[in-house]
N, C-alpha and C positions, 0 to 999 in steps of 0.2 A: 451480425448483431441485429438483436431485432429493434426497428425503429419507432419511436413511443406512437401512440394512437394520436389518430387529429382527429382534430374538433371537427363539426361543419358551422358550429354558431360562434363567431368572433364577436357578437357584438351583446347590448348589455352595461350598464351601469354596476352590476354586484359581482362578488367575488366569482359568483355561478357560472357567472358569462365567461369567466378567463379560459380560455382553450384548453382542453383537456392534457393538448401534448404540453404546454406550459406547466402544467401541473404533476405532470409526469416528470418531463424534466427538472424540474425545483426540487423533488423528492429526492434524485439524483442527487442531486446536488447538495443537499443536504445529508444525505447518508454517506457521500464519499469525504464530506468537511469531519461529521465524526467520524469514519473510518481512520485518518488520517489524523485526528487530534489524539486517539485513543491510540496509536502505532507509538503515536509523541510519545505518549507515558511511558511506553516499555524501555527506549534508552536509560533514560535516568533510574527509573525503579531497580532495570535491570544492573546499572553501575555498583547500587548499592548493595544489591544480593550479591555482587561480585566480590567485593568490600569484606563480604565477610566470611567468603568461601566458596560462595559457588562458582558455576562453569558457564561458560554460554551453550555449551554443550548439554548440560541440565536443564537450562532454561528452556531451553526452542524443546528438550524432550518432554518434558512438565506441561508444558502449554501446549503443544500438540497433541498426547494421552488426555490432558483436561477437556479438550476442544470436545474429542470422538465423545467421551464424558457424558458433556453438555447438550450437545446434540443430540442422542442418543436419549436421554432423560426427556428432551423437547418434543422427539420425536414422537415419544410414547403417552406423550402427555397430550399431545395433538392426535393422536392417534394416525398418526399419521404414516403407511406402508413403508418397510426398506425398500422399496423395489424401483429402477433407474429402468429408461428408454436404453437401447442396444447404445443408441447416440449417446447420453447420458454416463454410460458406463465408460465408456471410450476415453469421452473427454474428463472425467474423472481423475486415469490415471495418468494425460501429460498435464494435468492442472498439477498434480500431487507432486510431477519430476520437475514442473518448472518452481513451484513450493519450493519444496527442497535445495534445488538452483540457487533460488534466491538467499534462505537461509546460509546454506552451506558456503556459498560463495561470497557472502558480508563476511560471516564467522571467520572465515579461511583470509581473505584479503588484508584484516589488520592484523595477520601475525606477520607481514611484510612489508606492509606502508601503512606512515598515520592511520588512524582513525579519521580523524578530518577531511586528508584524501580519499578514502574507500567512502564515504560517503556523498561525496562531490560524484567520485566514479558512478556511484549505484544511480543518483540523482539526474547524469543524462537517461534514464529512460523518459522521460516525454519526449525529446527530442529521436530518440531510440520507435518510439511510441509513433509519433507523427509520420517518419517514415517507412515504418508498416503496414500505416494507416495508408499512407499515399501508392506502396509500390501493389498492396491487395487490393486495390479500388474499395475501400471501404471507407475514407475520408477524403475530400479536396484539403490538400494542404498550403492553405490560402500565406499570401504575403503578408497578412495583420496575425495573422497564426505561428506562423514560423516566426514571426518580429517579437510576438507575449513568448513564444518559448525561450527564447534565446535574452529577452533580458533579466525572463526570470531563474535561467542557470548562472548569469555572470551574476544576479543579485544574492543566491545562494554562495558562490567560490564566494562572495567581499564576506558574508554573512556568516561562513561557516571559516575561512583565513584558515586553509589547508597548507599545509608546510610542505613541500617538495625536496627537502634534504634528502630523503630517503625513496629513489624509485628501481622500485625491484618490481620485472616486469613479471614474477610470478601474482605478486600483488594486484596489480595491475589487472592480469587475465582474472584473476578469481572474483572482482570487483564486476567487470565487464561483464564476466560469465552473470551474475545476480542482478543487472541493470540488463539483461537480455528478458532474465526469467520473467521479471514485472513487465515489460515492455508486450513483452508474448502475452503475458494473463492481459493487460488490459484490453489489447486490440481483441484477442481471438476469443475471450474468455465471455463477453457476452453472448455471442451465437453459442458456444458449449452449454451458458444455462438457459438456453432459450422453449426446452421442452419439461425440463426437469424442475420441481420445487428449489430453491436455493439449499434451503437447511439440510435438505437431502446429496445434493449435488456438497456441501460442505461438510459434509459427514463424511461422505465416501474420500473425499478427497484427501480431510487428513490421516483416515484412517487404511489410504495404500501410503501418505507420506511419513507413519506410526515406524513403521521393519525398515523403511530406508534410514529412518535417522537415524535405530538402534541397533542396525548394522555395521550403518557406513560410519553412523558419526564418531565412535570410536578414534577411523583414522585420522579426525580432524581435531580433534578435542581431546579434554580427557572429562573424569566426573568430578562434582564436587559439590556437597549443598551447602546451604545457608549457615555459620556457627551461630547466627543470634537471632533473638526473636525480630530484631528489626530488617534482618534481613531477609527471614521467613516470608515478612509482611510482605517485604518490596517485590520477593518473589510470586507473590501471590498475586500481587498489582500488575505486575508485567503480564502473567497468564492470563486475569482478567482481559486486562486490555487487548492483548491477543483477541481474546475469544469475540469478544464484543466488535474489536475493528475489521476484524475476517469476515465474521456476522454482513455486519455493514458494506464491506469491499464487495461481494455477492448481492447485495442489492442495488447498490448502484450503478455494477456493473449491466442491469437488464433496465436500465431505463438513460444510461448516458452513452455518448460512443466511448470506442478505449484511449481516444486522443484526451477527452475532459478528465475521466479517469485519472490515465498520469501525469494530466496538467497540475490537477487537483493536489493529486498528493503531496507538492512541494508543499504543502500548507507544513506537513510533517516536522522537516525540520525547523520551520519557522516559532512551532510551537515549540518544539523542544528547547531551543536557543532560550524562546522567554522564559518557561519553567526553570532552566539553570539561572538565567538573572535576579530572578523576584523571588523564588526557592531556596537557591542552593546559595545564591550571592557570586555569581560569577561578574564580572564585568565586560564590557563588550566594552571597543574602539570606536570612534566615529567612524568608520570606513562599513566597520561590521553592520552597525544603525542603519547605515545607507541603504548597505544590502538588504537586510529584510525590509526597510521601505519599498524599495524597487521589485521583490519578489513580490510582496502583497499588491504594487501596482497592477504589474504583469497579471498575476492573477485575479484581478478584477476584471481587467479588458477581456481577457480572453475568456471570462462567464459573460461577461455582459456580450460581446461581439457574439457567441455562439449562441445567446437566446434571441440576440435581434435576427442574425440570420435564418435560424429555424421560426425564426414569426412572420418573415416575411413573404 
């Protein structure tokens, strides 16, 4: 992964002055917060589209054909060449099987265990994450690092109050398998865009992960779209936000390492949780409250801790 540009002027009274890697990183940082609030949307939009008939198996096909779409449309509009580095091309296609991974492997895991669990499952990638970071020399995986990852999993399990009645360890692997996939894009996924435009490198990407899903997903799913106009919508809004946080997941990915990345994303289901509260009217425990306190702790320390350390 490539490491933001430094500054040589730290000093100054105006915005101008702040170091350029600060400012690289903050962008990060900010593109992987929408990344991750915009992933939020697709649960719930996607519940609803389900509600009325469709598939998860339509969804991830819908939003993936829309993505190639979009990009495609941007790309022409930018004028901007189809054409990838040999490098480029490469990482493309285990970006698109570890894609795939992750979809197919959430999709597949709650026809076995909770929902709640296959989510908890998917949600060790940071910790997944950190130790890829650590074993490829591409991160130190400091004691105040590994201490924000680990309160902000157990803040997630109080938050998200996974049920354990049901452990089929088919579940289980297909979970595992999709919290490998994201783990893999965070760490390795910024060196892969490190020569290539993003929109470009996210163009090709879903469009080798296009024939896997309308091959394979078949066996995982079956079809079904939306009966009502409200569900049309919702379908629409999960695609959106697909396109928009994929967008975003590709930028941030070249200006943060892959440990912030999927520290970051717990923001995900944090959001999601409040959306069903203030939206939908669900109710949460006090146990549950705790835990997204504790995750949004954790995840302050560990932006703050990794921008003191790269400043110093």
């Amino acid at each position: 992964m490539t490491a933001p540009a430094s500054s040589t002027d730290r000093s100054g009274p105006t915005a101008q002055a702040v170091p350029e890697s600060h400012r690289h990183e903050a962008m990060g940082f900010a593109f992987i917060v929408g990344c991750a609030t915009a992933f939020a949307f697709i649960t719930p939009f996607s519940r609803i589209s389900y509600d009325s008939g469709a598939t998860p198996l339509t969804i991830v096909t819908l939003r993936t054909a829309a993505f190639v779409l979009v990009a495609l449309i941007l790309l022409v509009i930018r004028r901007q060449r189809l054409r990838l580095s040999r490098h480029g091309l490469i990482n493309t296609l285990w970006l698109s099987i570890t894609a795939y991974g992750m979809s197919v492997g959430y999709l597949s895991s709650v026809a076995f265990i909770p929902v709640s669990l296959a989510v908890l499952i998917l949600y060790t990638n940071p910790l997944l994450a950190g130790l890829m970071s650590a074993l490829s020399g591409r991160e130190r995986l400091s004691l105040g690092k590994s201490a924000a990852i680990l309160v902000a999993f157990v803040g997630l399990a109080f938050a998200i109050g996974p049920t354990f009645d049901v452990l089929d360890w088919r579940g289980i692997a297909w979970a595992l398998a999709a919290s490998l996939s994201v783990a893999a894009t965070s760490v390795f996924g910024g060196r892969a865009l490190a020569q290539d435009p993003p929109l470009t490198m996210s163009f090709f990407t879903n469009l080798w992960l296009l024939p896997l899903v309308l091959l394979l997903g078949p066996f995982t799913g079956s079809w079904g779209l939306p009966g009502s106009a409200l569900g049309g919508l919702a379908a629409a809004g999960a695609v959106s936000c697909y396109i928009t946080g994929y967008l975003l997941w590709f930028l941030a990915l070249r200006r943060i390492t892959g440990m912030q990345v999927a520290m970051m994303m717990n923001i995900e289901p944090v959001v999601t949780i409040a959306f069903a509260v203030i939206v939908l009217g669900e109710r949460l425990t006090p146990v549950q409250y705790g835990g997204v306190v504790a995750t949004i702790l954790a995840l302050m320390a560990f932006s703050l801790g990794s921008r003191r350390r790269r400043g110093a």
